[in-house]
N, C-alpha and C positions, 0 to 999 in steps of 0.2 A: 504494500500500500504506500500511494504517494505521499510523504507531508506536504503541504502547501500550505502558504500562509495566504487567509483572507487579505484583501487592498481595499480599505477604504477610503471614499474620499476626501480630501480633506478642503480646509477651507481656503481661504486668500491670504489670511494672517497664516494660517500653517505653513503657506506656499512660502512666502516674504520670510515668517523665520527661520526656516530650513535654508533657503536661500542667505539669507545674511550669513548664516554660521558656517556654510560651505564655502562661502567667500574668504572669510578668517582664516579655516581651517585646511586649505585648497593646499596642494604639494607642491602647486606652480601657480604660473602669474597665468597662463593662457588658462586654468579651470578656474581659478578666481574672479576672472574677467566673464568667465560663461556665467558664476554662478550671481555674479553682481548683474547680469542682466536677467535673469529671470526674478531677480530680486526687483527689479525694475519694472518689469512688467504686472509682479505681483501685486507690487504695492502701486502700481498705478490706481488698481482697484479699490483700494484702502483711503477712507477718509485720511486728513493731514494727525489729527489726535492719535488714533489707530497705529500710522505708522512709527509715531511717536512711541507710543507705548511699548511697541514690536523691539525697536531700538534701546529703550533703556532696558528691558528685559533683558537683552541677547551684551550688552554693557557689564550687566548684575551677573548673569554667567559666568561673561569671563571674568570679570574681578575675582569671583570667587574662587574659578579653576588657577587664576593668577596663585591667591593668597593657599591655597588648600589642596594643590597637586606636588 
């Protein structure tokens, strides 16, 4: 029997924060620059608050992977 993992979909803010953190975490500058644009397009979606919020979340992360890794 196969495992498969179900795929849900996720939302616009999922899209933007997956995307910002991929950006950060990218092994190179050409998937950092992929992942900064679908960050762009995600958050095109996203009220100007929203994308605010998205940002200091993914800030508060790393601070803490800073202070706690």
């Amino acid at each position: 029997m196969m495992n498969t993992m179900e795929v849900l979909p996720m939302t616009n803010a999922q899209a933007y924060l997956e995307a910002l953190m991929l950006a950060i975490v990218a092994p190179d500058d050409e998937k950092s620059l992929m992942a900064q644009g679908l960050a762009q397009r995600a958050g095109a979606t996203l009220s100007e608050h929203d994308r605010t919020l998205c940002q200091k979340g993914i800030e508060t992360c790393m601070e803490y992977l800073r202070e706690y890794s």
